[in-house]
PQR file with spaces between the fields and no chain letter, atoms N, CA, C, O and H, PARSE charges and radii, in Angstrom:
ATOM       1  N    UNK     1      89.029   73.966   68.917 -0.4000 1.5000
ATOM       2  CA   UNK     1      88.132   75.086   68.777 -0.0000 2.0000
ATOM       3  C    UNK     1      88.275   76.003   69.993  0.5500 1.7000
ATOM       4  O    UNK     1      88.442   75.564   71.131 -0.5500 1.4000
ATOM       5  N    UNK     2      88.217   76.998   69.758 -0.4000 1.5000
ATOM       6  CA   UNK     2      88.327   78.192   70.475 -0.0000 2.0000
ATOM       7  C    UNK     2      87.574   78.468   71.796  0.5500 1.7000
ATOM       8  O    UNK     2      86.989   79.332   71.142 -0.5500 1.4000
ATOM       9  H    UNK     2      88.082   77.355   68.834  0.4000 1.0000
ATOM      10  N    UNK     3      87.112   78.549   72.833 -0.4000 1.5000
ATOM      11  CA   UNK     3      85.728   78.727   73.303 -0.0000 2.0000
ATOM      12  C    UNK     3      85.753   80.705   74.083  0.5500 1.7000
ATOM      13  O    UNK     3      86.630   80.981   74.901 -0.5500 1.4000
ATOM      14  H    UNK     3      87.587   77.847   73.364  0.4000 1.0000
ATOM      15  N    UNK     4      84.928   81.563   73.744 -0.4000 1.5000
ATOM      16  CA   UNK     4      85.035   82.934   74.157 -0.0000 2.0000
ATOM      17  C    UNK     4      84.537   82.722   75.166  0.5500 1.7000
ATOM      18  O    UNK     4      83.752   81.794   75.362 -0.5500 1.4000
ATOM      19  H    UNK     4      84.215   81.339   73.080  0.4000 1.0000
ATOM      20  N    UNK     5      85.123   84.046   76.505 -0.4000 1.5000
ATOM      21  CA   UNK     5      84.790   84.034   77.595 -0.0000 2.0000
ATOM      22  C    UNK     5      84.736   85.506   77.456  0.5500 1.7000
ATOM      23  O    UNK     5      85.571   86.151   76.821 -0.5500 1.4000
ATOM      24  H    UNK     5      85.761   84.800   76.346  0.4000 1.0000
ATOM      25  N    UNK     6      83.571   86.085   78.169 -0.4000 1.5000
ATOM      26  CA   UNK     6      83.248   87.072   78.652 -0.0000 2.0000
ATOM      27  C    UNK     6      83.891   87.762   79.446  0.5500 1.7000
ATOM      28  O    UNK     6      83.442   87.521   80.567 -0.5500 1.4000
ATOM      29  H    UNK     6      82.893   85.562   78.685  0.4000 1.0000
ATOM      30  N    UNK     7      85.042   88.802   79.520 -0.4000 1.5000
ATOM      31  CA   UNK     7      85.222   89.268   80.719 -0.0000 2.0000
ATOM      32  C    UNK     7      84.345   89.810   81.543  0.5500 1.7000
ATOM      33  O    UNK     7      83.359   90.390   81.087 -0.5500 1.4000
ATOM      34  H    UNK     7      85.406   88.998   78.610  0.4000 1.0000
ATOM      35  N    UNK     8      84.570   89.703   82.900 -0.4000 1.5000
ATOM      36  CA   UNK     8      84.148   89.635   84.336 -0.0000 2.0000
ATOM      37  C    UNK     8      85.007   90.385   85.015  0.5500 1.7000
ATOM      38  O    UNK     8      86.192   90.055   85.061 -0.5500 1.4000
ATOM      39  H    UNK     8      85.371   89.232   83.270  0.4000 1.0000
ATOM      40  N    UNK     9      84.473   91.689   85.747 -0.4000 1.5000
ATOM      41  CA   UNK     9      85.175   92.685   85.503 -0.0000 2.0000
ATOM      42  C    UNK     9      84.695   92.238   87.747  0.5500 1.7000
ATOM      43  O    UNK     9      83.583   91.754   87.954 -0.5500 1.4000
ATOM      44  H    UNK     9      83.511   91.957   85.710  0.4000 1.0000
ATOM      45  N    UNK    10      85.602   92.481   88.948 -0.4000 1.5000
ATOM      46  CA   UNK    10      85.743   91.449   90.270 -0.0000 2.0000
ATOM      47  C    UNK    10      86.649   92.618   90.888  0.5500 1.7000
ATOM      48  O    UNK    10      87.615   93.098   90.295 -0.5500 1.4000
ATOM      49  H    UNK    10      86.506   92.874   88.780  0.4000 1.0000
ATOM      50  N    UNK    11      86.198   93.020   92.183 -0.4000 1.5000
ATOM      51  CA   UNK    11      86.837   93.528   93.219 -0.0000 2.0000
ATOM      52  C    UNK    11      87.799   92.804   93.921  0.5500 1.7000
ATOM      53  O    UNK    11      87.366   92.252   94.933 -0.5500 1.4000
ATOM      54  H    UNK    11      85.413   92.630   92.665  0.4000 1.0000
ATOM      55  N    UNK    12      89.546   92.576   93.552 -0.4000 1.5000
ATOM      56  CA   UNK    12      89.997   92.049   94.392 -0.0000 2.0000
ATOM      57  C    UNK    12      89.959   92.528   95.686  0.5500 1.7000
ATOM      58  O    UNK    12      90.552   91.612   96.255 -0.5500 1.4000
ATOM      59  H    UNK    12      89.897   93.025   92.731  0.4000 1.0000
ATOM      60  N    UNK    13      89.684   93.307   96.530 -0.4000 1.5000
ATOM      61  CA   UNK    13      89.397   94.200   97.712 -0.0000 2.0000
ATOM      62  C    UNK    13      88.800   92.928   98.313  0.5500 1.7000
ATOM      63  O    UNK    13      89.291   92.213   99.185 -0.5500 1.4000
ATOM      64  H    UNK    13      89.203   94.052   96.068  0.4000 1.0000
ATOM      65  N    UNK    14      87.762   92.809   97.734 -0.4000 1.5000
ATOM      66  CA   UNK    14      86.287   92.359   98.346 -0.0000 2.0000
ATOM      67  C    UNK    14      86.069   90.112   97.822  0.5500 1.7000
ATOM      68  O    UNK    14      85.286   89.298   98.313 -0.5500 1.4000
ATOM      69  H    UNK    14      87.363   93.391   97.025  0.4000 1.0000
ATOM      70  N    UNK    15      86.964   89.939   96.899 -0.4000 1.5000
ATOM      71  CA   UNK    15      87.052   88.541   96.265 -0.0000 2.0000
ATOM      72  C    UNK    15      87.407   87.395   97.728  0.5500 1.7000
ATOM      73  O    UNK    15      88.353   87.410   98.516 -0.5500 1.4000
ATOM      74  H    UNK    15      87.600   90.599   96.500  0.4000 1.0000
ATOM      75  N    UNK    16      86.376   86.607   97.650 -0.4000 1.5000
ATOM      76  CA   UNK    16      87.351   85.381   98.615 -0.0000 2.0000
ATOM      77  C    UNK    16      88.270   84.761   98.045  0.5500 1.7000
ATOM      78  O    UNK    16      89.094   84.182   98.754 -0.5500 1.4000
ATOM      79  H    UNK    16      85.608   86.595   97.009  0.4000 1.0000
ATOM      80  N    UNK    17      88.383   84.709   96.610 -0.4000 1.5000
ATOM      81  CA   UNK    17      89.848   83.642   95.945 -0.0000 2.0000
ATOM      82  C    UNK    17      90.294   84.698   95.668  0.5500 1.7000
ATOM      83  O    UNK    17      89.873   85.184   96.718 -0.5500 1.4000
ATOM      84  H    UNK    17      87.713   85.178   96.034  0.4000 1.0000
ATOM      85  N    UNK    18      90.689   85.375   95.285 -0.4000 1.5000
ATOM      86  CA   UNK    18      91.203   86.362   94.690 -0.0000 2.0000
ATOM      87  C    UNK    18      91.742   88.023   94.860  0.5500 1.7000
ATOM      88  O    UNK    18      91.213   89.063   94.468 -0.5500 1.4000
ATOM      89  H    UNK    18      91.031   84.980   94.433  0.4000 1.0000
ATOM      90  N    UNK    19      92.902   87.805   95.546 -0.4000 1.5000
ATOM      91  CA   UNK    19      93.203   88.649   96.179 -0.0000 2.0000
ATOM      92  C    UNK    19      94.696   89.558   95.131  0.5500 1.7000
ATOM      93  O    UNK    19      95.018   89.447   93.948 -0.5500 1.4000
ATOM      94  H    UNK    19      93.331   86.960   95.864  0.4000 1.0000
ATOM      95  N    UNK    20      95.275   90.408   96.276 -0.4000 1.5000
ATOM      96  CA   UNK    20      96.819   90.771   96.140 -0.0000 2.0000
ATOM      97  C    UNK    20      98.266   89.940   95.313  0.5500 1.7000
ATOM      98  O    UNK    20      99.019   90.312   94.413 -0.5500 1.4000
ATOM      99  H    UNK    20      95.014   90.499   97.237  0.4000 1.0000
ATOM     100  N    UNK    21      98.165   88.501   96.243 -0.4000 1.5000
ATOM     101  CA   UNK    21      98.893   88.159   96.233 -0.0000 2.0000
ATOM     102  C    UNK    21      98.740   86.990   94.894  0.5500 1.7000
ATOM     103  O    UNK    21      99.616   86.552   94.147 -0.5500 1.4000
ATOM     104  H    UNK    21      97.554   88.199   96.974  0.4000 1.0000
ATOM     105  N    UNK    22      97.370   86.723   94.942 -0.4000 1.5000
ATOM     106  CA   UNK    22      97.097   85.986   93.217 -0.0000 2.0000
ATOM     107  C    UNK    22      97.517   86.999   92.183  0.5500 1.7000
ATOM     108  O    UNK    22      98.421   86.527   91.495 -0.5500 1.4000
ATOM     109  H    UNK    22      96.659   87.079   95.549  0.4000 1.0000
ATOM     110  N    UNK    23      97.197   88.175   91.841 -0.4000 1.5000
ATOM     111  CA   UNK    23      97.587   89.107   91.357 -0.0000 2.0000
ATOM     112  C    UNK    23      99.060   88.996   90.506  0.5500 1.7000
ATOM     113  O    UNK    23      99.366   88.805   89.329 -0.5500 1.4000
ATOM     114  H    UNK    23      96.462   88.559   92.400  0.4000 1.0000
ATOM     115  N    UNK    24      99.980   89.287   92.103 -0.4000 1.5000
ATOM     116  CA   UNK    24     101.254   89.054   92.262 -0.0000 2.0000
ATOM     117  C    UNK    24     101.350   88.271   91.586  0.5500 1.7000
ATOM     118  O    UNK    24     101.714   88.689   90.487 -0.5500 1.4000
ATOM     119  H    UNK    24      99.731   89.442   93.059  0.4000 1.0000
ATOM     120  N    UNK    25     101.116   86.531   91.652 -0.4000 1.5000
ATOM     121  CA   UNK    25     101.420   85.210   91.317 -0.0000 2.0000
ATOM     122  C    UNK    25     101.418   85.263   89.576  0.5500 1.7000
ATOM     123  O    UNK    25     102.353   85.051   88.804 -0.5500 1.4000
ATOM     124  H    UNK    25     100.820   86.191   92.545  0.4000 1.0000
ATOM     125  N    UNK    26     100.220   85.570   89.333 -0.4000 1.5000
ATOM     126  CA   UNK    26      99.516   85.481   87.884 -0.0000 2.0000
ATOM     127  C    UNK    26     100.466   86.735   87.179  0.5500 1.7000
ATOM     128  O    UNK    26     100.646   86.358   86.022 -0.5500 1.4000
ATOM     129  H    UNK    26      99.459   85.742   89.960  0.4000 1.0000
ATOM     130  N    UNK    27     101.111   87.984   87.360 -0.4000 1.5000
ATOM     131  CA   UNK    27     101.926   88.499   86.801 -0.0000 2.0000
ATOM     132  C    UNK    27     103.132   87.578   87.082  0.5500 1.7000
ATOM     133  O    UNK    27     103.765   87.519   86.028 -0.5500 1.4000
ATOM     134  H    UNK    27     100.965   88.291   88.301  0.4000 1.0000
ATOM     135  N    UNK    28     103.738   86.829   88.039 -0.4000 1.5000
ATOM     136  CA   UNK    28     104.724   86.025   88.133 -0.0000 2.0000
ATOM     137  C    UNK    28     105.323   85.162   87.144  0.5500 1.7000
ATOM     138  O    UNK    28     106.396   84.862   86.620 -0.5500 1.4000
ATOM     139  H    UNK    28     103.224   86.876   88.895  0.4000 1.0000
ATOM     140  N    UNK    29     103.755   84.847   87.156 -0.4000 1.5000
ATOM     141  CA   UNK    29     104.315   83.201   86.145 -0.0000 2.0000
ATOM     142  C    UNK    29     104.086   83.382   84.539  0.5500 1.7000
ATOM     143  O    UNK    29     104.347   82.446   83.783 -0.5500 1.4000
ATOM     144  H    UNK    29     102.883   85.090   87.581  0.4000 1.0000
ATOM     145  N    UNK    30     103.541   84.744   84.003 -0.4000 1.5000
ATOM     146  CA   UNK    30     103.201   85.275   82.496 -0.0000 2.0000
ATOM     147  C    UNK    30     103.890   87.178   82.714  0.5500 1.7000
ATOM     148  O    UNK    30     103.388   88.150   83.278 -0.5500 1.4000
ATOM     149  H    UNK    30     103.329   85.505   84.616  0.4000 1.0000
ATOM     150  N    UNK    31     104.527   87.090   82.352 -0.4000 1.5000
ATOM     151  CA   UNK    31     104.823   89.322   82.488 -0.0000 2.0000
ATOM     152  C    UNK    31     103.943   89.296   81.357  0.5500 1.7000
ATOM     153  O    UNK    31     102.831   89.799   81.522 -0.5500 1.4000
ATOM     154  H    UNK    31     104.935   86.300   81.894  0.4000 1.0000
ATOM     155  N    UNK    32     104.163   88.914   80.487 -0.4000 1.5000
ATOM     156  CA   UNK    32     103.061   89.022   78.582 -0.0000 2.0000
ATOM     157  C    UNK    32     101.831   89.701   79.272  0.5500 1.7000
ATOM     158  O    UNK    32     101.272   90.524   78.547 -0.5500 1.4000
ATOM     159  H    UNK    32     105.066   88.505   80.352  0.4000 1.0000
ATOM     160  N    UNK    33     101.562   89.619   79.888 -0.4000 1.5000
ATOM     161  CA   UNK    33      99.830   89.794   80.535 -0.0000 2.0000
ATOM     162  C    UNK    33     100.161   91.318   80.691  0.5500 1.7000
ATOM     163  O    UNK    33      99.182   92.063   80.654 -0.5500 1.4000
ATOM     164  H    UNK    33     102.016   88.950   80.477  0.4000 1.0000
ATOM     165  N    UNK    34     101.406   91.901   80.862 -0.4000 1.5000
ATOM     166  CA   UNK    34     100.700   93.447   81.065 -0.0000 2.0000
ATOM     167  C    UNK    34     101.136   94.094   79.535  0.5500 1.7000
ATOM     168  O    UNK    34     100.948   95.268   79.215 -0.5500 1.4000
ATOM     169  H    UNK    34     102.201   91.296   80.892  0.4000 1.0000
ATOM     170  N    UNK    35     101.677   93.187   78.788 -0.4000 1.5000
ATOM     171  CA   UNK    35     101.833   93.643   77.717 -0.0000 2.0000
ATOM     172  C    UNK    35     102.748   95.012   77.175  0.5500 1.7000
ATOM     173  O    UNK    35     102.400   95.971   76.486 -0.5500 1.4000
ATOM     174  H    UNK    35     101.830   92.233   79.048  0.4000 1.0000
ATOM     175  N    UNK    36     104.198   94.629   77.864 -0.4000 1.5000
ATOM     176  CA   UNK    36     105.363   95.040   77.963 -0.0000 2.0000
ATOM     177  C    UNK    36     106.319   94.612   76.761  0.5500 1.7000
ATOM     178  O    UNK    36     107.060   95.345   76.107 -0.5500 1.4000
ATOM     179  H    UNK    36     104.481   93.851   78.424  0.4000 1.0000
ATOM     180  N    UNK    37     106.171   93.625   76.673 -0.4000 1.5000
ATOM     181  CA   UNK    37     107.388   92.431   75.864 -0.0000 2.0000
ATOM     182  C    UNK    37     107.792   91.760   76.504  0.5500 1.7000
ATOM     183  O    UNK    37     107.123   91.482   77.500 -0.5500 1.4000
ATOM     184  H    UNK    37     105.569   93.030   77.205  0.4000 1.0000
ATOM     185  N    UNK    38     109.038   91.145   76.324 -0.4000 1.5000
ATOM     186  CA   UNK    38     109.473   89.982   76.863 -0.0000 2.0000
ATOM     187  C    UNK    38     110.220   90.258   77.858  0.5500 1.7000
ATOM     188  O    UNK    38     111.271   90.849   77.612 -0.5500 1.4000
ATOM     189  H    UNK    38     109.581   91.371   75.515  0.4000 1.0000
ATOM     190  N    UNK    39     109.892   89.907   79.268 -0.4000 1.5000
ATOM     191  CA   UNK    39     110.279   90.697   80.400 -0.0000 2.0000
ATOM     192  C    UNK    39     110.588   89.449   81.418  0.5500 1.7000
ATOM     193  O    UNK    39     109.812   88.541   81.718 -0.5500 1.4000
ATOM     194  H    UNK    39     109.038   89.426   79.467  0.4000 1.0000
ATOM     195  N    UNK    40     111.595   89.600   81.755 -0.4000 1.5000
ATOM     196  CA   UNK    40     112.341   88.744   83.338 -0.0000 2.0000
ATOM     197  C    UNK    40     112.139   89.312   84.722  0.5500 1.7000
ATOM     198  O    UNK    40     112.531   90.385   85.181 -0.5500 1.4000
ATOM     199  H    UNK    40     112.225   90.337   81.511  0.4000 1.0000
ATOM     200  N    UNK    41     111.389   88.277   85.318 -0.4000 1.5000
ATOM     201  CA   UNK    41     111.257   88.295   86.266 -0.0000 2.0000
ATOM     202  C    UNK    41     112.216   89.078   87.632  0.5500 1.7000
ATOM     203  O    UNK    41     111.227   89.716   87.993 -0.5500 1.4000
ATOM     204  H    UNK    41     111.071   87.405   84.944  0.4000 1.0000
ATOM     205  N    UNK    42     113.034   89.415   88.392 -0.4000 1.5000
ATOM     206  CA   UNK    42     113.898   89.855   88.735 -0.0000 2.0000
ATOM     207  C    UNK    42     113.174   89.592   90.511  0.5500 1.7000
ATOM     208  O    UNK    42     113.857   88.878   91.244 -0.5500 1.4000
ATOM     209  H    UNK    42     113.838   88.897   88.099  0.4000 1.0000
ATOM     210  N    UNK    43     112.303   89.975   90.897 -0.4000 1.5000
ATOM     211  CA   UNK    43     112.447   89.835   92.598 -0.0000 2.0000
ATOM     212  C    UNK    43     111.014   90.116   92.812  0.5500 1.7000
ATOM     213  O    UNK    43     110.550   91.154   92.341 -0.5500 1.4000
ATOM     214  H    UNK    43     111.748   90.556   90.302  0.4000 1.0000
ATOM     215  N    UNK    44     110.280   89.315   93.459 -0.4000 1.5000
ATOM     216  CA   UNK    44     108.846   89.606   94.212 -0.0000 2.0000
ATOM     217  C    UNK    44     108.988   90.209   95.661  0.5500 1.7000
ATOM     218  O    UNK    44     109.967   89.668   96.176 -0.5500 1.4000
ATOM     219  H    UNK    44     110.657   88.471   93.842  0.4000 1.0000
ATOM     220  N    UNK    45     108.492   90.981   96.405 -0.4000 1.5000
ATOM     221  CA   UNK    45     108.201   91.558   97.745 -0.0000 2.0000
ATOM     222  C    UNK    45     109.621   91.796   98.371  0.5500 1.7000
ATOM     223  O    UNK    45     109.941   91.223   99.412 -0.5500 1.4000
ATOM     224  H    UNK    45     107.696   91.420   95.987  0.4000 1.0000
ATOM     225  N    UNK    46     110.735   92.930   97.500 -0.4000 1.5000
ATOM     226  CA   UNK    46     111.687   92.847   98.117 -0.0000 2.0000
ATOM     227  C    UNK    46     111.775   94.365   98.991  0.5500 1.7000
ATOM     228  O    UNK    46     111.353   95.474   98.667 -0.5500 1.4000
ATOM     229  H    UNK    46     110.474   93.396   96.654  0.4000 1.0000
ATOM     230  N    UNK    47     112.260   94.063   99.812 -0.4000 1.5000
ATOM     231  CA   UNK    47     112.015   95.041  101.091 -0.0000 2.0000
ATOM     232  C    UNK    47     113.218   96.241  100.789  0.5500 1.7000
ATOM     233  O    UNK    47     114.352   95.920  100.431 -0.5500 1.4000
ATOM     234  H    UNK    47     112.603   93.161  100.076  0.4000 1.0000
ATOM     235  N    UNK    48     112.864   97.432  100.956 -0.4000 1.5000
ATOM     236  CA   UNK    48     113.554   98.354  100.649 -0.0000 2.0000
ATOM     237  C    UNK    48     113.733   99.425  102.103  0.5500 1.7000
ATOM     238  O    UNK    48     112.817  100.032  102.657 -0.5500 1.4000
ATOM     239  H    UNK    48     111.943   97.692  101.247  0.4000 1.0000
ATOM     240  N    UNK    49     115.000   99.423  102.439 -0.4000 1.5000
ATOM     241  CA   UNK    49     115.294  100.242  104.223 -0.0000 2.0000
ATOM     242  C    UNK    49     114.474  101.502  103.999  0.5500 1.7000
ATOM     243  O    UNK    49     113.941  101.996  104.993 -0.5500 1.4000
ATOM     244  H    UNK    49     115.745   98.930  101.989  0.4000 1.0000
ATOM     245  N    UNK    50     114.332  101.992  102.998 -0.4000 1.5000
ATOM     246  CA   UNK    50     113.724  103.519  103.375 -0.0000 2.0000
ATOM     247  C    UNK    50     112.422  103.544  102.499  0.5500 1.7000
ATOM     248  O    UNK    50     111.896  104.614  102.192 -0.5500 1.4000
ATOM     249  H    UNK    50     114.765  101.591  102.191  0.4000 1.0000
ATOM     250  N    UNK    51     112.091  102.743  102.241 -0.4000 1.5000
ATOM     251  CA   UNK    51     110.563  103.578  100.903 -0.0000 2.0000
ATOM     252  C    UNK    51     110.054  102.364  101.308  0.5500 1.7000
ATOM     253  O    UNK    51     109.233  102.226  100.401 -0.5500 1.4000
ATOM     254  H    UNK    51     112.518  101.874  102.490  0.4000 1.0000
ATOM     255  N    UNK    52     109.835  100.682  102.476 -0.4000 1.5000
ATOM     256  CA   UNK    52     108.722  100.095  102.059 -0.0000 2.0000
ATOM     257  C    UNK    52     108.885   98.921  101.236  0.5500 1.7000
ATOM     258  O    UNK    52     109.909   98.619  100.623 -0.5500 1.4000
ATOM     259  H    UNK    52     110.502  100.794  103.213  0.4000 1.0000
ATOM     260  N    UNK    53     107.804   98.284  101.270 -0.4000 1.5000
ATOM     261  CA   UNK    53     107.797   97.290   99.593 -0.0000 2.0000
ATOM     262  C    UNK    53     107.988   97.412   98.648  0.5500 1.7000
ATOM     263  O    UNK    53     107.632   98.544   98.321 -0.5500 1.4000
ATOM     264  H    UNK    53     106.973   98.529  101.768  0.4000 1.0000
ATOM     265  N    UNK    54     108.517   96.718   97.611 -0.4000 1.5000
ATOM     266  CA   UNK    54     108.476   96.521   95.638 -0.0000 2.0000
ATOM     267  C    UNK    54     108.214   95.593   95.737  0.5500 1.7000
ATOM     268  O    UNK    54     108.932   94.627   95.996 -0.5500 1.4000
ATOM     269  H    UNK    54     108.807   95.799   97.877  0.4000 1.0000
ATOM     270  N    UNK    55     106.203   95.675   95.409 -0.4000 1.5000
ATOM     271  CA   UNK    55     105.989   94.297   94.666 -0.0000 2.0000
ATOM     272  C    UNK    55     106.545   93.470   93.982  0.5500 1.7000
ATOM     273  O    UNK    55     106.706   92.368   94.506 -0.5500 1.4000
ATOM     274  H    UNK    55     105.620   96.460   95.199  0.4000 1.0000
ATOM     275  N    UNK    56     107.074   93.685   92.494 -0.4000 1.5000
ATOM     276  CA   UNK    56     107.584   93.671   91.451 -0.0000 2.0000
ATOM     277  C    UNK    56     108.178   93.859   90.656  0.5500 1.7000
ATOM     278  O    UNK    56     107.704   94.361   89.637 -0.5500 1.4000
ATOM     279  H    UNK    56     106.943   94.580   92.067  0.4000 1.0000
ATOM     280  N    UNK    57     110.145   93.380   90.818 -0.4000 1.5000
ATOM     281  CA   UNK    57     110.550   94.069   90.095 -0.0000 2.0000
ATOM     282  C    UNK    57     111.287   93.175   88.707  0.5500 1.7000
ATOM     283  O    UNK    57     112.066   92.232   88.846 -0.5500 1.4000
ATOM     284  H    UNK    57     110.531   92.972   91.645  0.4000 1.0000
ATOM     285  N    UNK    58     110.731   93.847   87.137 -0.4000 1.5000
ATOM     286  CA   UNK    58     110.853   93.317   86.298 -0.0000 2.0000
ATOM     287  C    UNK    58     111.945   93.835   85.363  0.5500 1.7000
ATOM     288  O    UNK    58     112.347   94.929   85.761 -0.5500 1.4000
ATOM     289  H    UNK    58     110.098   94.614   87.025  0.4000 1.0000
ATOM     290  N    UNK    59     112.750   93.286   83.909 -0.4000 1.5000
ATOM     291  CA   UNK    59     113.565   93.423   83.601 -0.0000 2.0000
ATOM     292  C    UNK    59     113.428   92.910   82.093  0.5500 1.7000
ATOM     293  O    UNK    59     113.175   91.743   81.792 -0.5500 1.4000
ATOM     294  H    UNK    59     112.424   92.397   83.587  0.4000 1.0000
ATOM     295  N    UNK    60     113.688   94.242   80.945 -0.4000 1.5000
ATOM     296  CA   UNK    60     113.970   93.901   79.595 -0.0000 2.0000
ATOM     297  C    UNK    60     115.339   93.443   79.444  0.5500 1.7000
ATOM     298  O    UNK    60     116.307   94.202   79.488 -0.5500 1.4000
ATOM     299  H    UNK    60     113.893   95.189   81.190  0.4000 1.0000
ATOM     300  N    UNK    61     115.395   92.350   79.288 -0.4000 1.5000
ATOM     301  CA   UNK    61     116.819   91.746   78.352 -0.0000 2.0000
ATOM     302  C    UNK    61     116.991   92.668   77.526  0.5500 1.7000
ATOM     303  O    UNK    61     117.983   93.382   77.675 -0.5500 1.4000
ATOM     304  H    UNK    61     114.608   91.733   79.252  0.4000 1.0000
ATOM     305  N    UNK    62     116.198   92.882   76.567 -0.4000 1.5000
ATOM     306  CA   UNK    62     117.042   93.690   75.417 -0.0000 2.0000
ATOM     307  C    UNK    62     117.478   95.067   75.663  0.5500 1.7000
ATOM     308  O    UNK    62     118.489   95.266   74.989 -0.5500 1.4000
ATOM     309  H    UNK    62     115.392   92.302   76.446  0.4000 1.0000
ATOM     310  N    UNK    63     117.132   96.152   76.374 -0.4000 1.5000
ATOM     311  CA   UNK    63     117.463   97.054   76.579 -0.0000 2.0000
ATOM     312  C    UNK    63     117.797   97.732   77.819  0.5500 1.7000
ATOM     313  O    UNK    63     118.256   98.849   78.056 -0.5500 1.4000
ATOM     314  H    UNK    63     116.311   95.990   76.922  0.4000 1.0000
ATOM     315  N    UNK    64     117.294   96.343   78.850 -0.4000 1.5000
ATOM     316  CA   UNK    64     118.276   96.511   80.346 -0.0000 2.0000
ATOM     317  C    UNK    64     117.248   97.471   81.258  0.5500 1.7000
ATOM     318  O    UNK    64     117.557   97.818   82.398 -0.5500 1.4000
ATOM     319  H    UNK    64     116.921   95.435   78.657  0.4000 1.0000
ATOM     320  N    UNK    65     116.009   97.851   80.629 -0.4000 1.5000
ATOM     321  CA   UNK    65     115.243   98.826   81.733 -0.0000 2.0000
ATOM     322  C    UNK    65     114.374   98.041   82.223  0.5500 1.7000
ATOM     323  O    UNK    65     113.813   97.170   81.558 -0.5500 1.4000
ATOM     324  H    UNK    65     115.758   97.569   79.703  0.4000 1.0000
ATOM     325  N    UNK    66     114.131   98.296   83.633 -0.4000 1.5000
ATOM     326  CA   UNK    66     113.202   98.171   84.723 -0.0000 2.0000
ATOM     327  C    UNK    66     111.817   98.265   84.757  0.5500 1.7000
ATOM     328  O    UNK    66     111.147   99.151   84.226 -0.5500 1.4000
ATOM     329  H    UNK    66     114.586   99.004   84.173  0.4000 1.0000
ATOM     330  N    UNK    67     111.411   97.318   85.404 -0.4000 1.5000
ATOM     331  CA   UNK    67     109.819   98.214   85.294 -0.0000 2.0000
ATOM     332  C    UNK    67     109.454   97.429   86.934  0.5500 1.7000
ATOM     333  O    UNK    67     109.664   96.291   87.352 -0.5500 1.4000
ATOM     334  H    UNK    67     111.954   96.599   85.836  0.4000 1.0000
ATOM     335  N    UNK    68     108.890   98.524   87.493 -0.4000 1.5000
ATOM     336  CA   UNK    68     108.290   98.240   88.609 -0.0000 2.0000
ATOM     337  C    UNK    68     107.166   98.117   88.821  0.5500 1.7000
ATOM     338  O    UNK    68     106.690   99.247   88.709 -0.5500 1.4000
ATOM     339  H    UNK    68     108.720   99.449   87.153  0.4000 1.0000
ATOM     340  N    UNK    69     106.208   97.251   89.132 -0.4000 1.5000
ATOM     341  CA   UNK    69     104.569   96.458   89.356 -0.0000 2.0000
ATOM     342  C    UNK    69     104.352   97.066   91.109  0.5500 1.7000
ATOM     343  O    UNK    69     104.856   96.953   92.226 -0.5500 1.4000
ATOM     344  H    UNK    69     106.595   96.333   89.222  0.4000 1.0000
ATOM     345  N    UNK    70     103.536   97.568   90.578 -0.4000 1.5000
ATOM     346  CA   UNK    70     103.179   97.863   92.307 -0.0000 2.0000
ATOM     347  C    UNK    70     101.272   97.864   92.181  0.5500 1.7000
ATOM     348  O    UNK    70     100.523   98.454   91.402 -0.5500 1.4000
ATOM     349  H    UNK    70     103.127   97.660   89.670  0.4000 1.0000
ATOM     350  N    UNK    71     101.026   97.014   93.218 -0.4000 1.5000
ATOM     351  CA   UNK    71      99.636   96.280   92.915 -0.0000 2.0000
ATOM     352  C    UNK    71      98.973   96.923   94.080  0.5500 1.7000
ATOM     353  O    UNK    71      99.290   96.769   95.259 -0.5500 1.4000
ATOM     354  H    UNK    71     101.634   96.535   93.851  0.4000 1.0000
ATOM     355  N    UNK    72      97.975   97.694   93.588 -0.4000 1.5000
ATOM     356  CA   UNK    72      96.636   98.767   94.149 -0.0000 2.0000
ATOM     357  C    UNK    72      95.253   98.023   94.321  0.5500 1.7000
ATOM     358  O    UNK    72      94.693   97.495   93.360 -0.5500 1.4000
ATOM     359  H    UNK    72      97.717   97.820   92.630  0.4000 1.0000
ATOM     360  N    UNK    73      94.756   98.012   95.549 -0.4000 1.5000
ATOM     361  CA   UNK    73      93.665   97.866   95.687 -0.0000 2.0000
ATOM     362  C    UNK    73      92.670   99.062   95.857  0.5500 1.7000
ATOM     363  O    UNK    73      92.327   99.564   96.927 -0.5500 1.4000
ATOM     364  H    UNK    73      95.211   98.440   96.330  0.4000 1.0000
ATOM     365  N    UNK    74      92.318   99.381   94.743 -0.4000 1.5000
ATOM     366  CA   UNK    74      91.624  100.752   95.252 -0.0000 2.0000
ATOM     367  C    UNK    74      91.860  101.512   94.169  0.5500 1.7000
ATOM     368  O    UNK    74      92.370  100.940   93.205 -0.5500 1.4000
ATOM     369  H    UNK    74      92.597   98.974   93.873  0.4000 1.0000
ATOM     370  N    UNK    75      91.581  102.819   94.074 -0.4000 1.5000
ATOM     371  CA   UNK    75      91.918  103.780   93.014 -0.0000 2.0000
ATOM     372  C    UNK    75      92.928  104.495   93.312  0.5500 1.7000
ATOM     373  O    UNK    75      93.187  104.641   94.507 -0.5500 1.4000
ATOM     374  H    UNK    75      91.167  103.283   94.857  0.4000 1.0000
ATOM     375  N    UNK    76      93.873  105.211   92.166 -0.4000 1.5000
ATOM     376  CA   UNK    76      94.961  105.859   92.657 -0.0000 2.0000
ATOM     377  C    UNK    76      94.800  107.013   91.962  0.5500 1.7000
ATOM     378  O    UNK    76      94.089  107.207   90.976 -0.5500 1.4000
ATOM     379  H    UNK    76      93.662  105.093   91.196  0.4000 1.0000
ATOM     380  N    UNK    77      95.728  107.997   92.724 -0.4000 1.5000
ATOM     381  CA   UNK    77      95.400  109.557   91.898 -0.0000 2.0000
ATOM     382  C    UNK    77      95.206  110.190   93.300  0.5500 1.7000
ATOM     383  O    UNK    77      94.929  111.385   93.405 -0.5500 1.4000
ATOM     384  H    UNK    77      96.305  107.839   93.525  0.4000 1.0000
């Protein structure tokens, strides 16, 4: 049997378990969760000489494009 859970809508900013890098982890180990398709993993926190960090960089088998995860604490715009 099924059991429903309420989402619980949590400031990672401000969370003691639950931060950035859980974030990171929990897209790690499921991509399905951002609801892309079926997506390969390719490189966590890889350092780039001129622009900084890439959280996340992910990869369609079937059609070979990229998708980059870059994880915000805060609002963007």
């Amino acid at each position: 049997m099924l059991k429903y859970t309420k989402p619980e809508r949590i400031s990672l900013r401000d969370h003691v378990d639950y931060d950035e890098r859980w974030l990171q982890q929990q897209i790690a180990d499921d991509q399905s969760i951002l609801g892309l398709g079926d997506l390969t993993l390719l490189t966590r926190e890889l350092l780039q000489p001129t622009r900084g960090r890439l959280d996340i960089l992910l990869r369609d088998p079937a059609s070979n494009q990229r998708y980059e995860v870059e994880i915000q604490l805060g609002k963007n715009g």
